[in-house]
C-alpha positions in Angstrom: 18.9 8.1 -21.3 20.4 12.0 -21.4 24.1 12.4 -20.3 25.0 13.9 -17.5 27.1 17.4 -18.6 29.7 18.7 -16.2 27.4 21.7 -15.2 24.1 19.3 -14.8 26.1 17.7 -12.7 27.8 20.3 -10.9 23.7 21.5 -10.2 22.7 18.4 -8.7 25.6 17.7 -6.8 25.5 21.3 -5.3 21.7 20.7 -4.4 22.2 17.5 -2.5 25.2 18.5 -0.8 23.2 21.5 0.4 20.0 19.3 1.4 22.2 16.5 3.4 24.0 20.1 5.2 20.7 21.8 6.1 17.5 19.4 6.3 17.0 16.8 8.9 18.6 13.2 10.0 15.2 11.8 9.4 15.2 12.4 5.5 13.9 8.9 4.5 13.7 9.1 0.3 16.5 11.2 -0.1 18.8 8.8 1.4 18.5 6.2 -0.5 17.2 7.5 -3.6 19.8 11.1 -3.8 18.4 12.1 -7.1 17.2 16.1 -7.6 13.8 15.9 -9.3 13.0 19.1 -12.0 10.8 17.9 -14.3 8.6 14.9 -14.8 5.3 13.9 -16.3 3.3 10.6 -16.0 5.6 7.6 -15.0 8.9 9.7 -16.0 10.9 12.1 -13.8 14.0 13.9 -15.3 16.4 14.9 -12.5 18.9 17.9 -12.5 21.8 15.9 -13.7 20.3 15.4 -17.1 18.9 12.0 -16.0 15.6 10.3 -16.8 13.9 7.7 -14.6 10.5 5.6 -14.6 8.9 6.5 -11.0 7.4 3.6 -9.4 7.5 5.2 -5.9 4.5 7.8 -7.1 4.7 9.6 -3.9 4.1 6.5 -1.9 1.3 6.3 -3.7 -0.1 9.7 -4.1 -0.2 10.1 -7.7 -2.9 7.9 -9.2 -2.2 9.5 -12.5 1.0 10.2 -12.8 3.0 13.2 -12.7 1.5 16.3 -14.3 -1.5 14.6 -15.3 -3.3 16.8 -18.0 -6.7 16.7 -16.2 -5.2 17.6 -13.3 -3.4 20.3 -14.2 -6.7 21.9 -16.0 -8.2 21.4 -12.5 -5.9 23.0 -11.0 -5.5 26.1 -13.5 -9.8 26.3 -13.0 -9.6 27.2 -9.5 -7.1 29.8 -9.6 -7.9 31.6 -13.0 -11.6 31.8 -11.3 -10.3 33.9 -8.5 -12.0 32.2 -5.9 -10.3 31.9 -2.5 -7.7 28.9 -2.1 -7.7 28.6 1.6 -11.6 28.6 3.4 -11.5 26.2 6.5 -14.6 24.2 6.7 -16.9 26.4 4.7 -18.9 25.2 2.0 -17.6 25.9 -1.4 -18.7 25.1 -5.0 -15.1 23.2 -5.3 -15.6 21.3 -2.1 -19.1 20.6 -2.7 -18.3 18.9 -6.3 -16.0 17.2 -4.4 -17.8 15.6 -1.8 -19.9 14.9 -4.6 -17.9 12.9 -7.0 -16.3 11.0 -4.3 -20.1 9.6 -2.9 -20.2 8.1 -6.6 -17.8 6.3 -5.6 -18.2 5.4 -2.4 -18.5 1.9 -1.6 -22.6 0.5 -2.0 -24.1 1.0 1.1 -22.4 3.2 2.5 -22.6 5.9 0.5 -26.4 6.9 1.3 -25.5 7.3 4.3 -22.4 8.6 4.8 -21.1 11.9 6.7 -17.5 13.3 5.6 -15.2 15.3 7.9 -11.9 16.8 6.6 -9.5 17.0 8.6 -5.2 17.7 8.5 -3.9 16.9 5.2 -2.1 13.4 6.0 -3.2 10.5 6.0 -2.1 10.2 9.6 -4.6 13.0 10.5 -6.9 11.3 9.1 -6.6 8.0 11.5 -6.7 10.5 14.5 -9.7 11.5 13.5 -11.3 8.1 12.8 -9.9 7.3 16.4 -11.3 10.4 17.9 -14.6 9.5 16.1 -15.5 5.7 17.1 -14.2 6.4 20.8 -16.8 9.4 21.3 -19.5 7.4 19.5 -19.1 4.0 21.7 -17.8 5.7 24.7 -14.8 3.3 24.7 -11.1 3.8 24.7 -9.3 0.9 23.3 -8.4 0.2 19.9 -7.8 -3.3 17.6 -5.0 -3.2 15.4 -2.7 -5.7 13.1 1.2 -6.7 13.5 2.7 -4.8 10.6 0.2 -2.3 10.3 1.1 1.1 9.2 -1.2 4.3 10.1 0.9 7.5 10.1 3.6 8.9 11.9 1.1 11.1 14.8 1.2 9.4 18.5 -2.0 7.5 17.8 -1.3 6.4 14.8 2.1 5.3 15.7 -0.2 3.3 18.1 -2.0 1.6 15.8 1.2 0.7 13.7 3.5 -1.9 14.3 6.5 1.0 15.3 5.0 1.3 19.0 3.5 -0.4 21.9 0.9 0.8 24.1 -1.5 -0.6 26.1 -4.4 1.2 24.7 -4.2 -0.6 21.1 -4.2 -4.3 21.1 -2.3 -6.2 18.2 -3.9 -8.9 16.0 -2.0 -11.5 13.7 -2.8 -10.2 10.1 -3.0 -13.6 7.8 0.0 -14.1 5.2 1.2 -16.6 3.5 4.8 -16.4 3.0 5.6 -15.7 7.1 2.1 -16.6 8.1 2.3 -16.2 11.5 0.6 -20.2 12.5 3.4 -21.4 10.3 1.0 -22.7 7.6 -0.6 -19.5 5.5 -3.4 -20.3 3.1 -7.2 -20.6 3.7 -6.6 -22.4 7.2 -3.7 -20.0 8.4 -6.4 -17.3 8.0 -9.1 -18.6 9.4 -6.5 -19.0 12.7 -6.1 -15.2 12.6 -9.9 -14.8 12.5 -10.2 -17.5 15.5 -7.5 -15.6 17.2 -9.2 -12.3 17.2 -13.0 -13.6 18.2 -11.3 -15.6 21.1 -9.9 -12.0 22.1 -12.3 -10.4 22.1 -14.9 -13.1 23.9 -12.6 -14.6 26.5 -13.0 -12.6 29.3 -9.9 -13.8 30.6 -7.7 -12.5 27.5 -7.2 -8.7 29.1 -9.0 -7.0 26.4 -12.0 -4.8 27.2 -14.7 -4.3 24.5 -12.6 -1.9 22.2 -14.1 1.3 20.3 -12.7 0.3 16.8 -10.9 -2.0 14.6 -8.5 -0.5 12.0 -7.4 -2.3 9.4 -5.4 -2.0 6.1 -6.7 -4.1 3.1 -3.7 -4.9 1.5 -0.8 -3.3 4.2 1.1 -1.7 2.1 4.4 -0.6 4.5 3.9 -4.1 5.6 5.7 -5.5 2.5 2.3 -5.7 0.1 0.3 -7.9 2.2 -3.0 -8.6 0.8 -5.7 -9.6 3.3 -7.7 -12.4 1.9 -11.4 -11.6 1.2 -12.6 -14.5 3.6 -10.4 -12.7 6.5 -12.0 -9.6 5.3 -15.8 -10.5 5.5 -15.0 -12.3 8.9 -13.8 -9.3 10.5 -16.5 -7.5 9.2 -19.3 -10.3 10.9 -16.9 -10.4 14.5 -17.1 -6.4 14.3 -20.5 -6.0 13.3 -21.7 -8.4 15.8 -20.0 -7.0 18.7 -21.1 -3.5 17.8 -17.3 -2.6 17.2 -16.7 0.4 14.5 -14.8 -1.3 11.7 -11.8 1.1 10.3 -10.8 0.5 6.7 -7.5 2.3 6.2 -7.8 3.4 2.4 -5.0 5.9 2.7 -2.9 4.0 0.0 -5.2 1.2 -1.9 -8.1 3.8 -2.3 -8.7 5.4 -5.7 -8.3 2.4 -8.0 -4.7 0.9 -7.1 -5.6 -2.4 -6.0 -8.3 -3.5 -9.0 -10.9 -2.0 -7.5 -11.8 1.3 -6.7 -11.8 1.0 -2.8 -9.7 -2.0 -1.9 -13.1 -3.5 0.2 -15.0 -3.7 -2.5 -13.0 -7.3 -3.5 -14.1 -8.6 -0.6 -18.2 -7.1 -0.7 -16.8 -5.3 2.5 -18.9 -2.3 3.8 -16.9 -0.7 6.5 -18.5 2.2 9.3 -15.5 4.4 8.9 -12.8 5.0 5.5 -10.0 7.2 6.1 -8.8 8.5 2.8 -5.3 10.7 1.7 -2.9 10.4 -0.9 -4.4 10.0 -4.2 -8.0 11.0 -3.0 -6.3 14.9 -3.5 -5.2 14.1 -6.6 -1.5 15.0 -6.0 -1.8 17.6 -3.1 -2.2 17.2 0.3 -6.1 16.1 1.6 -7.2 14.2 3.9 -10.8 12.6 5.3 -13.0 10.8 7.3 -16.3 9.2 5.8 -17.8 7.3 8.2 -21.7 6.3 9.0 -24.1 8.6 9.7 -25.2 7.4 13.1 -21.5 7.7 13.9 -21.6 11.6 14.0 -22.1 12.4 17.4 -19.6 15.3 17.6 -20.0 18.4 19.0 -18.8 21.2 16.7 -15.6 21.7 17.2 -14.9 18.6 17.8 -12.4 18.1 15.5 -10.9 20.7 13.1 -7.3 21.3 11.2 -6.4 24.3 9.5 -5.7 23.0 6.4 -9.1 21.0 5.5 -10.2 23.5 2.9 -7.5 23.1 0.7 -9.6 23.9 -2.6 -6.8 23.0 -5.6 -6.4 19.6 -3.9 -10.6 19.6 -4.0 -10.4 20.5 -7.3 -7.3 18.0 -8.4 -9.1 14.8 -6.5 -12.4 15.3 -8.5 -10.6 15.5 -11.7 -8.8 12.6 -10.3 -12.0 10.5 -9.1 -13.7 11.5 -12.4 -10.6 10.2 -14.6 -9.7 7.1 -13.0 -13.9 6.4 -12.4 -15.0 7.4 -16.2 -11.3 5.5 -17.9 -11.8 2.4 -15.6 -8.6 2.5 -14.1 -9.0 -0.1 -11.5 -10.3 -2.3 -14.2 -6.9 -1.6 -16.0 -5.3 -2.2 -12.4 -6.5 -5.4 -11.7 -5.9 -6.8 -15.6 -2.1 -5.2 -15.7 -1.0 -5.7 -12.2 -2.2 -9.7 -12.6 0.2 -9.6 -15.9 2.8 -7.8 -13.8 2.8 -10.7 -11.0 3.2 -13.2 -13.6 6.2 -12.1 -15.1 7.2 -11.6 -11.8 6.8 -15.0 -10.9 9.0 -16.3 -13.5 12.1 -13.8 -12.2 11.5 -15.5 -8.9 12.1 -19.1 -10.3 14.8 -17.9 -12.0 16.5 -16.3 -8.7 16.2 -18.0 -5.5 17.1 -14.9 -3.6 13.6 -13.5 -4.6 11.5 -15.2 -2.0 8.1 -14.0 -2.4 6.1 -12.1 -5.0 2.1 -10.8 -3.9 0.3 -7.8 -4.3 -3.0 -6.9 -5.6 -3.5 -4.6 -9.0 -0.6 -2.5 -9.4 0.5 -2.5 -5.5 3.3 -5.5 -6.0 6.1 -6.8 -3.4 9.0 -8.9 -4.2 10.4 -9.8 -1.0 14.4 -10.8 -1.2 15.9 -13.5 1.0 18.9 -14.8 2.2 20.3 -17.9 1.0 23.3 -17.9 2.7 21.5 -18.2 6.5 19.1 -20.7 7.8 16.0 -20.9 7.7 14.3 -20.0 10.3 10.3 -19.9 11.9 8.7 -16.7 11.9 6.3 -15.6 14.6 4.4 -12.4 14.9 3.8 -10.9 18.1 0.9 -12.9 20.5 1.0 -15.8 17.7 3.5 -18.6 18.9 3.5 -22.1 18.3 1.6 -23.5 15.3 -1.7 -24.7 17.1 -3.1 -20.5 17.6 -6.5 -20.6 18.7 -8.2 -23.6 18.5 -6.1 -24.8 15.7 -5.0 -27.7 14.5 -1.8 -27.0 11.4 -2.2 -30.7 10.6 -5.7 -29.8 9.6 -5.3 -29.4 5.9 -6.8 -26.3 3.9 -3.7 -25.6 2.6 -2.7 -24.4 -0.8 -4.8 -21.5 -2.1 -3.2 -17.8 -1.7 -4.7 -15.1 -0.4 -7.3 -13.8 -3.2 -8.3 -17.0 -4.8 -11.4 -17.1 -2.7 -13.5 -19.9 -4.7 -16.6 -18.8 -3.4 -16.2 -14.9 -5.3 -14.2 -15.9 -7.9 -11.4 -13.6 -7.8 -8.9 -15.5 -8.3 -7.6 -13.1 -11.5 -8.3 -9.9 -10.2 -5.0 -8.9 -9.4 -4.7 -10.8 -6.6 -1.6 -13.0 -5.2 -2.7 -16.3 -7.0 0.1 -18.8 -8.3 -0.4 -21.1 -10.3 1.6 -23.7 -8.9 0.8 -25.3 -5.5 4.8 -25.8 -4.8 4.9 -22.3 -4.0 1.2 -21.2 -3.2 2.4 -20.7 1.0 5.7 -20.5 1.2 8.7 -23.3 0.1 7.8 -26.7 1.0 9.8 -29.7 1.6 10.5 -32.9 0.1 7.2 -34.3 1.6 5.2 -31.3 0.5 4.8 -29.9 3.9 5.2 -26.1 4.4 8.7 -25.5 5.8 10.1 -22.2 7.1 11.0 -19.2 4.4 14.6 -18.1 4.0 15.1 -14.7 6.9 14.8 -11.7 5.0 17.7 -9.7 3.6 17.1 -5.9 3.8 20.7 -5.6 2.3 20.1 -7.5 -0.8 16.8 -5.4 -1.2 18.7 -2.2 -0.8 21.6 -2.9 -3.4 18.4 -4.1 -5.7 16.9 -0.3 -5.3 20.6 0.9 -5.8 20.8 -0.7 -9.2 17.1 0.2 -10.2 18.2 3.5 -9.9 21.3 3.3 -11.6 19.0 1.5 -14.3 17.0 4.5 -14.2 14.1 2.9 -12.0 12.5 4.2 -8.8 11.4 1.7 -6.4 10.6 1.9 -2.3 11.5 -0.9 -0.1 9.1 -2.0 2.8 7.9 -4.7 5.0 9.0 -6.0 8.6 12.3 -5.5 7.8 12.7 -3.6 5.1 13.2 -6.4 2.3 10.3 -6.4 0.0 11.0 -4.2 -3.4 7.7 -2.3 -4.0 6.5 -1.0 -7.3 3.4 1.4 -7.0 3.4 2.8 -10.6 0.6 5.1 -11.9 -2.8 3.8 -12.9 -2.0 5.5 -16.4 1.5 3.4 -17.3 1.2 1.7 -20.4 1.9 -1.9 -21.3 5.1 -0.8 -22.8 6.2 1.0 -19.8 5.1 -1.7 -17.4 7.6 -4.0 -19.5 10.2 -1.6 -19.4 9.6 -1.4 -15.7 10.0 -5.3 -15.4 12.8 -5.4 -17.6 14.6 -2.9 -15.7 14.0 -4.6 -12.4 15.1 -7.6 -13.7 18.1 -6.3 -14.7 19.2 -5.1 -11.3 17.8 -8.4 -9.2 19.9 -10.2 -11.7 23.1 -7.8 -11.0 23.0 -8.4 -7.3 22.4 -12.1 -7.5 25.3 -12.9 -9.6 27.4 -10.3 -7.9 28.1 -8.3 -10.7 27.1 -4.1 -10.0 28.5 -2.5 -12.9 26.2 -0.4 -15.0 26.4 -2.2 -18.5 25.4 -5.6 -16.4 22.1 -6.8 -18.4 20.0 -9.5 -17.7 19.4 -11.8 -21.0 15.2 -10.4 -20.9 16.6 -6.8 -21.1 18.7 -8.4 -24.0 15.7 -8.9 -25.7 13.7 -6.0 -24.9 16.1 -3.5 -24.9 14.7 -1.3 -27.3 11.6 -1.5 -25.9 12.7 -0.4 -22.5 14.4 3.1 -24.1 11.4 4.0 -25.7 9.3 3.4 -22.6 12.2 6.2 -20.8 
């Protein structure tokens, strides 16, 4: 790791002392990550105090490839050593329509021939809006279904949507987990509740909810805290949907493009949804944003919905490259293979430190959720889902002990899915009878003085989940083995800092001992 000199420093001091003076109190990533980014390519970024560090944020997810990719970079250099215009609305373009192209290849079966595309804003968030806008004009309805600890964007209706918000207009849904399953028992049976939940919603006409326009959902919730939704939940929202003639919304903003172990997070549950709204990676670094939804959903006028900046043609150009790469390498593939590796090891840190309570994720998309071991334990319940029974259920009914993602009957039990091994952990601690007791309350603080060492490690990791206590790693599709240990190791080192109370720099936990050397090269 370079040195920081006295006038690298000087630089990067200067440059955040301007930012925290001049930019807004809503700065998120700056805050807790105050490092001054000037170079970087694939996983590394070297900051303006000399600095190197292995990026695991990836722009929340944006860069499927890495910093700088090659490929991307060529795309990129294409567009504007042809001369053709950068900026061109809706109009059709050979960029956009290689595009739109490339992307249908890898659309999800059946619903690619007959798809419909509509680009819209360049967030993700613009996106949802538009999905909203879309489903509502093409049922006539107004309401929405959602999930507790949903995250669509940052825009009014996505707030909606989200778990940030209330309004009477969206109606929340327990999403199934394991470790703070909402029924208090996780597993097979804890999802099939959520599904019973939402079908007795929907069909009591008692419950307060009329016949909504859509359902959006999130595959694997990724602000959440890395919440994979089982692929039995999954195919049971898509029969309660599709048999109520409700639009079903797959958010792929973030597990699109490969990151999960597949290329659209559906596709490991044989889900086809009527609507995908896709950012982040699908622009291969820059800002882009869509809808592709069925065709007999595309009853808008013209001018129905528009955005300034959906002709962006280098982001065209970047997300084929992009598609093309991660479709013709088989990335997900790679995904699904590493990220399962990645959860193992992870497992072991978490019998090694109590403090890590959870570990899940699907492909490279991981959470390690930190607890408290100091306070009680104490029952979770999300929103709408008190008591243990839910709808129609019975807790003492067994089905417990898969994890989400070991669905027997598609055998996906090793595609990067949340699998342990071992049933004394498969849904949460258990007591000395076996039965599932409550998990340990979260502890955002631990989490945040486990990013603060990462970094001082040279490791960039984002926190998420309910509150803020899940460690996320969302490295590029592209990291190698050797990185991915060095990532491990690093992370180890730091969970291993703040669990024995030790913070100083030259604290080392006994596997970066071992792998030391490794870890360097990897930087």
């Amino acid at each position: 790791m370079v040195r920081q000199s006295a006038g690298t420093g000087s630089v990067h001091e200067g440059i955040l002392r301007r930012q925290s003076a001049r930019e807004s109190a809503a700065r998120t990533y700056a805050r807790a990550l105050p490092i001054v980014p000037v170079r970087a390519r694939g996983l590394t970024i070297e900051g303006a105090d000399g600095r190197r560090y292995l990026d695991c944020l990836s722009g929340a997810g944006t860069l499927a490839l890495g910093h700088n990719h090659p490929v991307v970079l060529e795309a990129i250099r294409n567009v504007l050593d042809s001369g053709a215009p950068l900026h061109v609305l809706d109009l059709a373009t050979p960029v956009k329509d290689a595009f739109i192209t490339e992307l249908f290849r890898t659309l999800p079966r059946g619903l690619a021939d007959r798809a419909r595309v509509q680009f819209c804003g360049p967030a993700g968030t613009d996106a949802v809006e538009a999905a909203f806008k879309l489903v509502r004009s093409a049922t006539g309805r107004t309401g929405m279904l959602a999930f507790t600890g949903a995250y669509h964007g940052m825009t009014a209706g996505a707030l909606e949507a989200s778990g940030h918000a209330f309004d009477v207009r969206v109606t929340r849904l327990p999403y199934p987990q394991d470790y703070r399953c909402p029924f208090g028992i996780g597993g097979p049976r804890g999802a099939e509740l959520a599904a019973r939940w939402t079908e007795s919603v929907l069909d009591d006409p008692k419950s307060g909810v009329p016949r909504p326009a859509g359902m959006i959902l999130e595959p694997v919730q990724g602000e959440g805290g890395v919440m994979p939704a089982p692929d039995t939940w999954m195919r049971r929202m898509r029969e309660i949907t599709a048999a109520r003639s409700i639009p079903l919304i797959a958010d792929e903003v973030q597990t699109g493009v490969g990151r999960t172990g597949a290329f659209w997070a559906v596709e490991h549950s044989g889900v086809t949804p009527d609507v995908m709204v896709l950012s982040k990676a699908i622009g291969g670094s820059l800002p882009l944003a869509l809808v592709v939804y069925r065709d007999d959903l595309d009853v808008w006028e013209p001018g129905a919905h528009a955005g300034t900046f959906r002709g962006n043609q280098l982001a065209m150009a970047a997300g084929t490259a992009t598609l093309a790469y991660v479709r013709e390498n088989r990335l997900a593939e790679r995904a699904a293979d590493l990220g399962t590796r990645m959860l193992s090891q992870l497992h072991s840190l978490a019998d090694e430190f109590p403090c890590v309570g959870d570990v899940r994720g699907r492909g490279l998309m991981i959470g390690v959720e930190l607890v408290d071991l100091e306070a009680e334990a104490s029952a979770e319940t999300e929103p709408g889902a008190e008591g243990e029974g839910g709808v129609g259920g019975d807790p003492a009914g067994g089905g417990v002990g898969l994890r989400s993602g070991s669905d027997p009957a598609d055998g996906r039990a090793g595609a990067g899915a949340t699998a342990r091994d071992r049933s004394d952990r498969a849904v949460g601690p258990t007591d000395a009878q076996g039965a599932v007791r409550a998990p340990r309350p979260a502890a955002p603080d631990i989490a945040a003085a486990v990013q603060r060492e990462c970094l001082r490690r040279g490791l960039i990791v984002e926190l998420g989940g309910r509150h803020s206590s899940v460690v996320r790693l969302l490295p590029p599709l592209t990291i190698s083995d050797e990185q991915a240990a060095a990532v491990l190791d690093r992370l180890a080192d730091a969970v291993a800092a703040v669990a024995r109370g030790h913070t100083r720099p030259d604290e080392t936990h006994q596997s970066r001992r071992r792998n030391g050397a490794r870890a360097e090269r990897a930087g």
